[in-house]
C-alpha positions in Angstrom: 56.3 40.7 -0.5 54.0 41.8 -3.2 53.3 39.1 -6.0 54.9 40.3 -9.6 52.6 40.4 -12.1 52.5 37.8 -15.1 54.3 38.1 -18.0 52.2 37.8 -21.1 54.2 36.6 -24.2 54.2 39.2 -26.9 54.6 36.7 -29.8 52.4 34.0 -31.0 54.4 31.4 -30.4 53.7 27.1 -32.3 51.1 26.0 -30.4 49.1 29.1 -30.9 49.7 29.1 -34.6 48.0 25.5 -34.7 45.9 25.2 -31.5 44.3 28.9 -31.9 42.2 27.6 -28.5 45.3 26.4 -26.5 45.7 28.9 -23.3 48.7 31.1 -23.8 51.7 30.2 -21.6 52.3 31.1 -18.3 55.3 33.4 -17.8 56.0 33.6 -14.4 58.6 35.8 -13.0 60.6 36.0 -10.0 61.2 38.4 -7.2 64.0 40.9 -8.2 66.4 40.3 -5.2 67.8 43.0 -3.3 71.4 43.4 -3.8 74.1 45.4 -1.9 76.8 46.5 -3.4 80.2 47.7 -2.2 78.9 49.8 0.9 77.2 46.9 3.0 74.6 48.6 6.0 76.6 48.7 9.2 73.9 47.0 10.9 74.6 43.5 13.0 74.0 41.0 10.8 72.1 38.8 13.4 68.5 37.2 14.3 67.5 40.3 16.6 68.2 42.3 13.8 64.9 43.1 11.5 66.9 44.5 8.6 69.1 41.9 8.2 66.2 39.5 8.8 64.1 41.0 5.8 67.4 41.1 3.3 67.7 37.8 4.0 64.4 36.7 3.2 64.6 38.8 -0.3 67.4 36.8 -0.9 65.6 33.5 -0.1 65.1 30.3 -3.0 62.0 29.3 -0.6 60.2 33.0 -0.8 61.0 33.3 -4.4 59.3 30.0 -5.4 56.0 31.3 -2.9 55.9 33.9 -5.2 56.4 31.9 -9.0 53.9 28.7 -7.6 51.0 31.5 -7.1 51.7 33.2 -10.4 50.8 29.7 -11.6 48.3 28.2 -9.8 44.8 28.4 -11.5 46.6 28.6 -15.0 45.0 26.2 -17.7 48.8 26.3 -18.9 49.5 24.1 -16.5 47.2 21.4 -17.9 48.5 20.9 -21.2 50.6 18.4 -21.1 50.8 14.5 -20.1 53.3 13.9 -16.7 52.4 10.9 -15.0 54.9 8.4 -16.8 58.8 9.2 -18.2 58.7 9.7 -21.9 62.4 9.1 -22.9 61.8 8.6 -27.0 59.9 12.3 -26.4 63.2 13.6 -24.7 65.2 11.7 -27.1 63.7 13.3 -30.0 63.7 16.7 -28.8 67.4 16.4 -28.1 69.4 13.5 -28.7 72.9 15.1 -29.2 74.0 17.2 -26.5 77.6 19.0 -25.8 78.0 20.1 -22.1 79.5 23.4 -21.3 80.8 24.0 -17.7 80.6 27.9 -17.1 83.3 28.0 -15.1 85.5 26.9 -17.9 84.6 28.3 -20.7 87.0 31.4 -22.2 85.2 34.1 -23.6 85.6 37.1 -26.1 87.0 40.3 -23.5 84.0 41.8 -22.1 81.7 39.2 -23.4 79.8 36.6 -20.3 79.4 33.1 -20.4 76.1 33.4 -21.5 76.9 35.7 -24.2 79.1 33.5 -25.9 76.6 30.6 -25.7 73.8 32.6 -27.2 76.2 33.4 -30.4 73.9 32.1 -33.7 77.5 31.7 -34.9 78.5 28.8 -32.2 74.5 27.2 -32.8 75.1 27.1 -36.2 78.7 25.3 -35.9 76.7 22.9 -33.7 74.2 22.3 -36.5 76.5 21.0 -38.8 78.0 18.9 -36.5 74.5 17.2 -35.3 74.2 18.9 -32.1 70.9 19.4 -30.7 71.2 20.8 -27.2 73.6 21.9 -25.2 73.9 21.7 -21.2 75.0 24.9 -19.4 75.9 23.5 -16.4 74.7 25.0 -13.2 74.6 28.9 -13.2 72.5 30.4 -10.4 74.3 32.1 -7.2 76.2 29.2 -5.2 78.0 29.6 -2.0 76.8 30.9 0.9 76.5 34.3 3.1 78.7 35.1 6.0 77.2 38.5 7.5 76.0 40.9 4.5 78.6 39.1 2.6 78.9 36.4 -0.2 81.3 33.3 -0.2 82.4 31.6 -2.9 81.2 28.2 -4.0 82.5 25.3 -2.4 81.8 22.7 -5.3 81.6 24.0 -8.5 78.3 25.9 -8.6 76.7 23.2 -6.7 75.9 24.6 -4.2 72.8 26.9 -4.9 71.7 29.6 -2.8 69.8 32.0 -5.3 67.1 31.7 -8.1 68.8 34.2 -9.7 71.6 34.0 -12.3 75.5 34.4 -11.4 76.8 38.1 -12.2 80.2 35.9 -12.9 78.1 34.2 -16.0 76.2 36.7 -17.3 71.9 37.7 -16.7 68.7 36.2 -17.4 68.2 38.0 -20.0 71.2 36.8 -22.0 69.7 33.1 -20.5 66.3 34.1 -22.4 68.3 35.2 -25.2 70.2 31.9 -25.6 67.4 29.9 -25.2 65.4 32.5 -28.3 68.9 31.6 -30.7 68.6 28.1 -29.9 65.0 27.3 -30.8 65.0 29.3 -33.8 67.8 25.7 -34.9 65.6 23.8 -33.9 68.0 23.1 -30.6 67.2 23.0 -26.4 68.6 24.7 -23.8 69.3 22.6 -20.5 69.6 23.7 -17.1 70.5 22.5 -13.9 68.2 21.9 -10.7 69.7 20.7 -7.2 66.7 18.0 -5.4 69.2 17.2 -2.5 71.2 20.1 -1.0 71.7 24.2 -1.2 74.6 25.9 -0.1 74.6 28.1 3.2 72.8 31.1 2.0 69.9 32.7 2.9 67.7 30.2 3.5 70.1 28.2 5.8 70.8 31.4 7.2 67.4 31.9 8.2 66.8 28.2 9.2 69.8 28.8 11.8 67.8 31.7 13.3 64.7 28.9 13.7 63.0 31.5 11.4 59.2 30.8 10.3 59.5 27.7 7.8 62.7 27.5 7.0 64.2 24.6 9.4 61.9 22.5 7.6 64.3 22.9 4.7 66.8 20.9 5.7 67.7 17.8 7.7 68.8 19.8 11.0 68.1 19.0 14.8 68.2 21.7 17.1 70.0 20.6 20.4 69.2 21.5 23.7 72.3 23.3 25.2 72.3 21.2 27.9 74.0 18.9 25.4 76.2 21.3 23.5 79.2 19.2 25.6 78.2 16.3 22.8 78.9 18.7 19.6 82.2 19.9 18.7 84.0 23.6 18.8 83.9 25.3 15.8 87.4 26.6 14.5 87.2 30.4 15.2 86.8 32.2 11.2 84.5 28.9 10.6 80.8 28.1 10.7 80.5 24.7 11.5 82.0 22.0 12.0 82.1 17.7 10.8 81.4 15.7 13.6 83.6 12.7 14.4 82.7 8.7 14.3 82.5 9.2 17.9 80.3 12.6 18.3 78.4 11.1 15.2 77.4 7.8 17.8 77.5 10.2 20.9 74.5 12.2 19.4 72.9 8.8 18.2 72.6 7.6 21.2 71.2 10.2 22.6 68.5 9.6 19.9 69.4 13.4 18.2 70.7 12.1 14.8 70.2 9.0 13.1 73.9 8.5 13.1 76.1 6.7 10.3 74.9 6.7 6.8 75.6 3.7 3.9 78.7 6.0 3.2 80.7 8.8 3.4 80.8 10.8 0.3 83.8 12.6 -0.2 85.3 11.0 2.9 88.8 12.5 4.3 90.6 12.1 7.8 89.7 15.7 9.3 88.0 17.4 6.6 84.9 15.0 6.7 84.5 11.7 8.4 81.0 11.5 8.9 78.1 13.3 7.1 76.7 15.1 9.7 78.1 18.7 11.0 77.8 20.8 13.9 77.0 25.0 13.9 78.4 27.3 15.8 76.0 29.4 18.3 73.1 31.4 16.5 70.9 33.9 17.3 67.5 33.5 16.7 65.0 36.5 16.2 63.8 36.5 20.3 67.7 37.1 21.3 67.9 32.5 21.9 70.6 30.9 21.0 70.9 27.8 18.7 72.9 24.5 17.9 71.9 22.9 15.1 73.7 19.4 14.0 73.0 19.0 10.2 73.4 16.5 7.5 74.9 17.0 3.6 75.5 13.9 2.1 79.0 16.2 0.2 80.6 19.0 1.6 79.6 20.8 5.0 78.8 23.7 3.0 76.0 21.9 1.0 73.0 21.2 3.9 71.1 18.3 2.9 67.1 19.3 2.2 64.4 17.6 4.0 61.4 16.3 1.5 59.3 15.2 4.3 58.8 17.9 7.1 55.4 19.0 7.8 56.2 22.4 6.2 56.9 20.9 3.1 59.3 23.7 2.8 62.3 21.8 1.0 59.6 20.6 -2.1 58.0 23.7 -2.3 61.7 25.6 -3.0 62.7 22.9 -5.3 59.4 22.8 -7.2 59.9 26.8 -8.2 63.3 26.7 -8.7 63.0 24.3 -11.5 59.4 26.1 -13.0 61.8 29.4 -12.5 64.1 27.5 -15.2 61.8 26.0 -17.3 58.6 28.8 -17.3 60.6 32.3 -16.6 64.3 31.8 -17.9 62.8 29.5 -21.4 65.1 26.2 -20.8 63.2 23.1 -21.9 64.8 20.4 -19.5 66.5 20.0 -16.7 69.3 17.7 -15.2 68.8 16.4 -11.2 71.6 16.2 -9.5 72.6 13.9 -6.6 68.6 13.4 -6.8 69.2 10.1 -5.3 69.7 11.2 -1.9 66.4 12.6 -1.2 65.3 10.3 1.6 67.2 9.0 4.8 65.3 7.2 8.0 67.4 5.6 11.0 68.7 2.0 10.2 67.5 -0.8 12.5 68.9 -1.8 15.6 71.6 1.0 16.1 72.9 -0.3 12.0 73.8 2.5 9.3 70.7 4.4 8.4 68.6 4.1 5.2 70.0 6.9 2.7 70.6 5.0 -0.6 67.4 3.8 -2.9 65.0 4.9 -0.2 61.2 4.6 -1.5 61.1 8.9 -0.6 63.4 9.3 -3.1 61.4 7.6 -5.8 58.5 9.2 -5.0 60.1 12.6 -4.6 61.5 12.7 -8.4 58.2 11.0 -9.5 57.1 14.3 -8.2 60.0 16.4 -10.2 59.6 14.2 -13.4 56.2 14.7 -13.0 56.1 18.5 -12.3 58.5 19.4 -15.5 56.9 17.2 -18.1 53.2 19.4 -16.2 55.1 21.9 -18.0 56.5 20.7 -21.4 59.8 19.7 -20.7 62.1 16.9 -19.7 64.7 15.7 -17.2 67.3 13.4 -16.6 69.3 12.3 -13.5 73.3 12.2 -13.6 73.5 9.4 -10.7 75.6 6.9 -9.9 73.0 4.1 -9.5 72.6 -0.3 -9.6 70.9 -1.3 -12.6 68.0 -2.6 -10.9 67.4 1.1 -9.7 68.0 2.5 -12.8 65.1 0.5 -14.1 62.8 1.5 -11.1 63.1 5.1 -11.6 63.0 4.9 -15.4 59.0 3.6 -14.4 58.4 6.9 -12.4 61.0 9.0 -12.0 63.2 11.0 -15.0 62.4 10.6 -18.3 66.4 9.8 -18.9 69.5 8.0 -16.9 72.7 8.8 -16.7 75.1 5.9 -18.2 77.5 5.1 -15.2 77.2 1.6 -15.6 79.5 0.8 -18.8 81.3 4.1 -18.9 83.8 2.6 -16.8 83.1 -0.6 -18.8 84.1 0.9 -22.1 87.3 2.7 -20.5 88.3 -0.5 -19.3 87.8 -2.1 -22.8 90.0 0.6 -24.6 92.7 0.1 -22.3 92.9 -3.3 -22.4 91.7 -4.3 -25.7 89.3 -6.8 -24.3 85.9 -6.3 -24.4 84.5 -8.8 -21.7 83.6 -6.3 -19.1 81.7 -4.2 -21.7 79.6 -6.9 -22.7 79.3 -8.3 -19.4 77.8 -4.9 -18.2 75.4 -4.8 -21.1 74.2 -8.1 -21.4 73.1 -7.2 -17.8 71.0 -4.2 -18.1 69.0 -5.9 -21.3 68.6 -8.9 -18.4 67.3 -6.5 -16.2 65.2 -4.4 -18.2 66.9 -1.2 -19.1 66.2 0.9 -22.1 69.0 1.9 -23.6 67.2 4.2 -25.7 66.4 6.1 -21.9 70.3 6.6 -21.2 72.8 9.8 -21.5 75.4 8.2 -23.1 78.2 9.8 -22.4 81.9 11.0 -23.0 83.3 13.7 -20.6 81.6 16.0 -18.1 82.5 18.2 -15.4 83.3 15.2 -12.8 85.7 12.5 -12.5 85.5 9.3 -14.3 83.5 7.5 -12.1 84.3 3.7 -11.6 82.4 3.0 -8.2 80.4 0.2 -10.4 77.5 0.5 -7.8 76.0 -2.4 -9.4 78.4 -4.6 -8.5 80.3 -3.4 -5.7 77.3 -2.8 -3.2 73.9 -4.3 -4.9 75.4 -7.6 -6.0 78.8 -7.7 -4.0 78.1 -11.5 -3.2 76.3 -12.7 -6.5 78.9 -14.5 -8.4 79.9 -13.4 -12.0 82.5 -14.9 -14.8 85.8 -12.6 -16.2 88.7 -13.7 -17.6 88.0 -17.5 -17.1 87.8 -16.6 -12.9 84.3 -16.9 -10.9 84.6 -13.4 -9.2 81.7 -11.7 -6.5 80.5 -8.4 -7.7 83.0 -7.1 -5.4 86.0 -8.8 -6.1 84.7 -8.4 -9.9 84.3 -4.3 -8.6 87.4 -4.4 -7.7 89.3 -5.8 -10.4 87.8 -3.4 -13.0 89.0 -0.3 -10.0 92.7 -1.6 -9.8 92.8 -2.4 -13.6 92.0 1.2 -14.5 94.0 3.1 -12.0 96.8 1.1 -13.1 96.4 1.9 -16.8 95.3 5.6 -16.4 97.5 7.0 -13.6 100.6 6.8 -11.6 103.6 5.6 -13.9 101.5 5.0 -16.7 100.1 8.4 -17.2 100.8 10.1 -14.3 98.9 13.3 -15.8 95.5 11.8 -14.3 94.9 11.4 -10.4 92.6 9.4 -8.5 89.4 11.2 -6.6 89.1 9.8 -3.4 87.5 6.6 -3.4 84.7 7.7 -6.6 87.4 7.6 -9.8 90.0 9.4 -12.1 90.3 13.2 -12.8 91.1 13.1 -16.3 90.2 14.0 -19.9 88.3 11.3 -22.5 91.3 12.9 -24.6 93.9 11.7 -21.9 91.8 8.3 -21.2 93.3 7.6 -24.9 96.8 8.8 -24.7 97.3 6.6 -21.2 95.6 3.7 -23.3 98.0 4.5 -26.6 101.4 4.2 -23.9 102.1 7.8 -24.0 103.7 9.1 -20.6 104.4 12.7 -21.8 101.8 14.8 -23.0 104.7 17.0 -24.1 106.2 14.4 -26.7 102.8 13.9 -28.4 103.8 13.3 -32.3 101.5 14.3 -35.4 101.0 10.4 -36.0 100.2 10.0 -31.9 97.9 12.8 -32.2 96.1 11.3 -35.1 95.6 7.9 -33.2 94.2 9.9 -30.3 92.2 11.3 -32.9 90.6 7.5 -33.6 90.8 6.4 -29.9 88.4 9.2 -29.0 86.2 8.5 -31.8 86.0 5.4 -31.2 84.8 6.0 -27.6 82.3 8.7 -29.6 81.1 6.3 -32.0 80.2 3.8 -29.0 78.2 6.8 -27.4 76.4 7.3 -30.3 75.7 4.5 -32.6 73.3 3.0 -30.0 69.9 4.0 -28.7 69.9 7.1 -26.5 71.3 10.6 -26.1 75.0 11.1 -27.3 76.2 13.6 -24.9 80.1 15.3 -24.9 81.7 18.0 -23.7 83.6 21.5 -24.9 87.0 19.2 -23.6 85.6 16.8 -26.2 85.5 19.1 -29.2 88.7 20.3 -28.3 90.5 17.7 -27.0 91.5 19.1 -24.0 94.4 17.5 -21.7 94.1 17.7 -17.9 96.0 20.6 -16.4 99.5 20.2 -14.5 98.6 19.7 -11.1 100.4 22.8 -9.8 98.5 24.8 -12.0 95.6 24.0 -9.5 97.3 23.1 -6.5 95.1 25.3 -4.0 92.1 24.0 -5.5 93.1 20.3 -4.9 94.8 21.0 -1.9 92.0 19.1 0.2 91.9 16.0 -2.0 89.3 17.5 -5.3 91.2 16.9 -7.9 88.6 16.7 -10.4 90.1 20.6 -10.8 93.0 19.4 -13.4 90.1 18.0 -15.6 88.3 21.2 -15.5 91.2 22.9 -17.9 89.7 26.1 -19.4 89.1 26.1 -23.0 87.0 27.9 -26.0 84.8 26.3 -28.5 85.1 28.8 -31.6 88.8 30.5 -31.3 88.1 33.1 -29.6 90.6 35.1 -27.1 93.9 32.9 -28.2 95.6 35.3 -26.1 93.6 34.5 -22.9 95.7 32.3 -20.5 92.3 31.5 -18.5 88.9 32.0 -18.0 86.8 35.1 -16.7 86.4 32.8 -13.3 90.1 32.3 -13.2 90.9 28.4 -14.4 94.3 28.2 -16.4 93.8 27.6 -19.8 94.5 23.9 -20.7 96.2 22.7 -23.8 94.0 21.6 -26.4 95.0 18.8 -28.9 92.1 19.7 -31.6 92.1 23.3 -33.1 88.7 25.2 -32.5 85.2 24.6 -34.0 85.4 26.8 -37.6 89.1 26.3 -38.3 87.7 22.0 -37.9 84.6 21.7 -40.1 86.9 23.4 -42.3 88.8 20.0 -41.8 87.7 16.9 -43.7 89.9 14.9 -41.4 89.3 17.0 -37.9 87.5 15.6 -34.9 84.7 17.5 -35.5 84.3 16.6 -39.2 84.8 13.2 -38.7 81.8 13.0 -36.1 79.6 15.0 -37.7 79.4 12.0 -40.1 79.0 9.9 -37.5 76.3 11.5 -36.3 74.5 12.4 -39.9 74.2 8.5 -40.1 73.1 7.8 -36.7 70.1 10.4 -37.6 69.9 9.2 -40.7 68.9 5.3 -39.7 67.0 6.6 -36.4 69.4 4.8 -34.1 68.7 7.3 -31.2 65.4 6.4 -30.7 65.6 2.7 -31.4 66.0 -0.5 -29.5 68.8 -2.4 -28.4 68.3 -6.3 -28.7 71.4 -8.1 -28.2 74.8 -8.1 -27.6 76.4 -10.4 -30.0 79.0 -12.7 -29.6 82.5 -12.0 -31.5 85.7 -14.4 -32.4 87.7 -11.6 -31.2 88.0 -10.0 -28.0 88.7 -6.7 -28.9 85.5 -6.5 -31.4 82.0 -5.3 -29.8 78.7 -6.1 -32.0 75.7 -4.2 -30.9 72.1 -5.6 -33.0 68.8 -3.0 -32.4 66.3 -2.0 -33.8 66.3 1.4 -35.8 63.1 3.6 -35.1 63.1 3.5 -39.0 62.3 -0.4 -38.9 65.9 -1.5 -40.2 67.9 -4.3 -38.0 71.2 -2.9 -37.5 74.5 -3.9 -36.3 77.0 -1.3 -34.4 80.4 -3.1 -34.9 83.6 -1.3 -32.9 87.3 -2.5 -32.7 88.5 -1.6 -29.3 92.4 -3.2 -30.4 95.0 -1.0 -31.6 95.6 -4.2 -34.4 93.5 -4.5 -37.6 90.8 -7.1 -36.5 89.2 -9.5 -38.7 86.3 -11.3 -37.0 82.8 -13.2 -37.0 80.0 -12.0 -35.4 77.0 -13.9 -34.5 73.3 -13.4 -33.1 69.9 -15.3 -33.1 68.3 -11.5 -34.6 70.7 -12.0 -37.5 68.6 -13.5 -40.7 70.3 -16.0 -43.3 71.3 -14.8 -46.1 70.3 -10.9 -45.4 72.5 -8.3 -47.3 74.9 -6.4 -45.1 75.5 -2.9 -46.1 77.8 -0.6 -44.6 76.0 2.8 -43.4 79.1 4.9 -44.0 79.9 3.6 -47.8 76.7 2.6 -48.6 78.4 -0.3 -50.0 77.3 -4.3 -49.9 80.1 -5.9 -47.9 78.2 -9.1 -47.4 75.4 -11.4 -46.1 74.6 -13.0 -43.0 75.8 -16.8 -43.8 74.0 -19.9 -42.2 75.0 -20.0 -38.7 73.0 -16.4 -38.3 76.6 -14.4 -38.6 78.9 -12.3 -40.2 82.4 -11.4 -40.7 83.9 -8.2 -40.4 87.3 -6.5 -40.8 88.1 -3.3 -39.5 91.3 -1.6 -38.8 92.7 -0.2 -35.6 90.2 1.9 -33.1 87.4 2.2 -36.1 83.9 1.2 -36.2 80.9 0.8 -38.4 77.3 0.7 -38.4 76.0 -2.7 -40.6 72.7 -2.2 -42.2 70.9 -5.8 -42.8 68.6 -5.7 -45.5 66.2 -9.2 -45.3 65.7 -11.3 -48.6 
């Protein structure tokens, strides 16, 4: 394939302006893939088959990111910035609010893409007054997989990536440059999705099926002699593959093949997948040979698990120019990881489950990605469901930012019980262990469940003993507990709106998190006065997010307060257990389309509790409004970037008392009332100075000092919170 040349920018862009020296910026582009449209080429779309052979490789991730690394090599560009360590102030500052928008979602103007509606100055400029820095598009290249000549739909949300190149569904790369242009003119970032750990079954798997060149080395695949095909199991006629069983999973262990059962099965369910390793059908390779592969994917067959240490190096090498393709062609500045965790697996000792969970390849692998995109100027973060004590490991190497999974379910659990133990148990440990908070995504909704695994407890300290309640509980039981309590307050009788996802959590809304913890069964009874306590709930939960150090991240289903859908709205796309689809309702920021009943990808419209973005910051008492405040005082006492030094005690349950650090040099306190009852309470911490003066951020009024036993007391009224400013004598 010839290499495309490099684009030079036509603008002198900041750095230029001040650092007339500084190299100009690479601008790498990617192949153009060739596309078919709706006449395919009658020829066999098989191994022995140049033609299909070549499409195939113009289709490929891997050869596209050949072609963008040697654009770059040799650049001085790519020496301009510092990498080695995570920087999460840096990424802090250059974002700190973000609202995530899932494409598939999101209900557009007729004729207008998903990407033309997020390039609107109009919807940047409603984010601007409500403190919004950034917003995350979710992932948008190709996803799916290619059966023949022909394309398949995604089996998990986008997720499954088989193309560098943009979705037709969401719009072009232009439009991507275009919204990326419209948001730094605000001052705002763009950021965009890469996927360390697995692709879908497109070109590149295609061509690793046909033992092509380098591409087996993508993935974690063993080819098996046919003389042991009697081990694998027949593939469904219409399918590609299929899961092996426990016992074909220890069959093909023992004949040292695979290195059998992992720490767990993601996404496990009787006949659809019980172990994490699958089984092709026949393949032709290009000499007219026939192939077996058994592969892994830590999710859904249709997402092959990449190999970061073959000798090819193939897997890194398509991962490192996918994410420069983001960051240095399509003009995002950061990037999330996903399910980067589960980048390195090695057999377990003496026949035991193998190593795939906090495995030192992992580390070092998004040491390398953290590394690589801060080369280049921007930032990442990792949306992982991790322990504590790894959360602190890869915030020393690894992304510059952590996804908050640890007291997510901690403050659900405090809202719907009015108690705040959990919370501050869950924090209390993280300062113990070391975390920054000012290096978390704190956050409300995203595109996934509401994940209560509590990794922490349940697997890395199952046995160490911990107090609730009055009870000495193990992490597990503790685990547990918190699991039971919430699926008793958020579904079945209680709300039966919300569903459990397999073992990992609760498909719901934050919006319907707060209506199961206000009593309310029926989302179709909801009264003005129930809305406007939903109103504080969810606030509440906002303020939390925000008033600490950190990025505040929500969602479009945030800012519009969006209920799940009715579960037979989506029944085909939970039919196999995902039902992470009724909390995926489609929706629209700024009004536009009322008339649509769903979006251009098909998802029924949900109802939306909160009317859209213009009609609320024309609304002194809207959502929107009320956060923007929020957020206008969180900027203006620099709690994003600050520190977090104690969790203080309270004489009330329901009250949380957070004491940092400003990056502006004040000592604040972030005070919350997670009871649906006025509270009137004392708080008390060894940061806390006699006789300080204690003004309120949001009144800018004296309502105190701190009195000699280093505390203070507080009223606030139901679901409200403040921030305390403590000015020394």
């Amino acid at each position: 394939m010839p290499t495309a040349d490099v684009d030079t920018p036509a603008d002198v862009n900041y750095d230029e302006v001040f650092y007339p020296a500084r190299p100009r910026a690479a601008r790498p582009r990617a192949r153009r893939n060739q596309q078919f449209g709706a006449a395919k080429p009658p020829f066999e779309p098989v191994g022995t088959n140049p033609a299909y052979v070549q499409w195939l490789r113009g289709q490929s991730m891997l050869g596209d990111a050949k072609t963008l690394g040697r654009q770059l090599s040799g650049q001085a560009s790519m020496w301009q910035h510092a990498y080695a360590r995570p920087d999460p102030r840096r990424a802090v500052e250059a974002a700190s609010v973000w609202v995530t928008s899932y494409p598939l979602a999101v209900i557009t103007e007729p004729g207008q893409s998903f990407l033309g509606a997020l390039g609107k100055p109009a919807l940047w400029d409603a984010f601007a007054q409500i403190g919004i820095t950034a917003i995350h598009t979710g992932p948008l290249k190709r996803a799916g997989g290619l059966d023949g000549w022909n394309y398949t739909p995604s089996v998990d949300g986008h997720f499954d990536r088989i193309s560098m190149a943009i979705d037709p569904l969401f719009g072009t790369e232009d439009e991507f440059r275009a919204m990326c242009a419209v948001a730094r003119d605000r001052g705002g970032t763009v950021i965009d999705d890469i996927v360390p750990g697995h692709t879908g079954k497109g070109a590149d798997f295609r061509l690793a099926e046909m033992n092509y060149r380098d591409y087996p080395g993508l993935f974690h695949m063993i080819d098996i002699p046919e003389s042991d095909w009697h081990l694998l199991p027949e593939v469904p006629a219409g399918k590609d593959s299929a899961n092996l069983d426990r016992e074909s999973e220890r069959a093909l262990q023992d004949a040292g093949y695979i290195i059998g059962e992992l720490q767990r099965v993601i996404f496990y369910e009787p006949g659809v997948k019980e172990t994490n390793w699958s089984a092709t059908r026949p393949v032709l390779d290009t000499e007219g040979t026939l192939h077996r592969w058994v592969y892994l994917h830590y999710f859904k067959d249709g997402q092959p698990s990449l190999n970061w240490l073959d000798p090819t190096f193939s897997g890194m090498r398509m991962v490192m120019g996918d994410a420069l393709h983001s960051l240095l062609d399509l003009g995002a500045g950061a990037l999330r990881l996903d399910a980067n965790g589960f980048l390195g697996v090695e057999k377990g000792a003496d026949q035991g489950a193998g190593w795939s969970e906090g495995h030192p390849l992992s580390e070092a692998a998004n040491q390398l990605l953290g590394s690589m995109v801060r080369k280049v100027g921007g930032f990442t973060f990792q949306e992982l469901n991790l322990s504590i004590d790894d959360i602190k490991t890869t915030s020393m190497t690894g992304p510059d930012l952590s996804y908050d999974f640890v007291t997510r379910p901690a403050y659900h659990h405090a809202l719907v019980t009015q108690d705040t133990e959990f919370l501050r148990l869950t924090l209390r440990e993280a300062l113990a262990i070391g975390v920054d908070a000012a290096s978390l995504v704190h956050a409300l909704q995203n595109h996934d469940e509401l994940t209560y695994e509590l990794i922490h407890f349940a697997v890395r300290h199952r046995d160490r003993e911990f107090e609730l309640g009055g009870r000495t509980l193990t992490g597990g039981e503790l685990a547990e507990h918190i699991q039971s309590t919430l699926r008793e307050r958020i579904t079945g009788p209680a709300a039966p709106y919300n569903l459990t996802f397999t073992t990992n959590g609760i498909a719901c809304t934050t919006a319907s998190v707060v209506t199961a913890a206000l009593g309310i069964t029926d989302l179709d009874q909801i009264s003005d006065d129930q809305l406007e306590q939903v109103r504080r709930g969810h606030l509440l939960l906002a303020m939390y997010n925000s008033l600490q150090p950190g990025v505040f991240a929500l969602s479009g289903w945030d800012l519009r307060g969006v209920l799940p859908l009715p579960r037979e709205q989506v029944a085909e796309l939970i039919a196999q257990g995902d039902t992470r689809w009724i909390n995926r309702g489609a929706h629209n920021l700024m009004g536009m389309a009322p008339e649509s009943r769903s979006s251009g990808s098909g998802l029924p419209r949900a109802r939306s509790l909160y009317a859209p973005i213009p009609d609320q910051l024309a609304d002194e008492d809207s959502f929107a409004r009320r956060l923007a405040r929020v957020l206008e005082v969180r900027k203006e006492h620099g709690i994003a970037a600050g520190e977090l030094l104690d969790v203080a005690t309270a004489s009330h349950p329901a009250l949380l008392a957070l004491v940092q650090r400003t990056a502006t040099g004040q000592l604040a306190v972030t005070v919350l009332n997670f009871s649906t009852d006025t509270v009137t309470a004392a708080v008390r911490s060894d940061h806390l100075a006699q006789d300080s003066v204690v003004v309120d951020a949001f009144t800018e009024e004296v309502c105190g000092t701190v009195g000699g036993e280093q505390g203070l007391e507080i009223t606030l009224p139901a679901h409200e919170g403040t921030l305390l400013i403590l000015e020394t004598p």
